[in-house]
N, C-alpha and C positions, 0 to 999 in steps of 0.2 A: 906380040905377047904370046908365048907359050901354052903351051895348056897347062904345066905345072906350074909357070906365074900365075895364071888365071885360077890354078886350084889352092894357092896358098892366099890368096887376093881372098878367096871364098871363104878359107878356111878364118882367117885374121878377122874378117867380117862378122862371122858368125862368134867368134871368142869375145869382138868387142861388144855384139848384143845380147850375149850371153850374161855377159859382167852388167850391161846399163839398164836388163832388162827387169828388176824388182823398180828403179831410181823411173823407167820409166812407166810402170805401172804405176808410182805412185802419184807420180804429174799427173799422168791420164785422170786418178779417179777426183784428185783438189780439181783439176780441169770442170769434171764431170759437175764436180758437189759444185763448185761457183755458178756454172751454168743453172742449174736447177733454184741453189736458192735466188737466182737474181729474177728467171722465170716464176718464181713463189712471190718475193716482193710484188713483183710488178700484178701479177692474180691479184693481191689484196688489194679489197676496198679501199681506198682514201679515208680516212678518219676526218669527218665533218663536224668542225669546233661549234657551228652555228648550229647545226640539228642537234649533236646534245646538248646545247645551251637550253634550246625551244622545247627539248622533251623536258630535261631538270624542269623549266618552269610550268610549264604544264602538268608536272605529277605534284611542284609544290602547289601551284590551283586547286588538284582536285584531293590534294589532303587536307588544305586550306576550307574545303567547301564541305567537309566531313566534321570538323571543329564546331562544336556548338556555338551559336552567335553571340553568347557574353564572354567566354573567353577568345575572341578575335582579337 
């Protein structure tokens, strides 16, 4: 190989990432964003069906216990 093959090799190279390079900025950053929010999912709490079952009826108790005793 030449050195003028090797500089038009170089030249062709840099034309093709020239042209792909917005197409591959914008992979990179859906890349970026999926990775983050699947890292966010995963941070958040698990939603516990049973604790707020247990809180609802405990704030219904103690509004229940606030209710005068002839309207119960």
């Amino acid at each position: 190989m030449s050195s003028y093959d090797f500089y038009m090799l170089l030249r062709s190279v840099d034309e093709l990432l020239s042209r792909l390079m917005p197409l591959l900025i914008i992979l990179t950053a859906g890349l970026v964003g999926l990775v983050l929010l699947r890292v966010w999912i995963k941070r958040r709490p698990a939603e516990r069906f049973d604790k707020q079952m247990l809180d609802l009826q405990r704030r219904v108790e103690r509004l229940e216990q606030r209710l005068p005793p002839d309207s119960r």
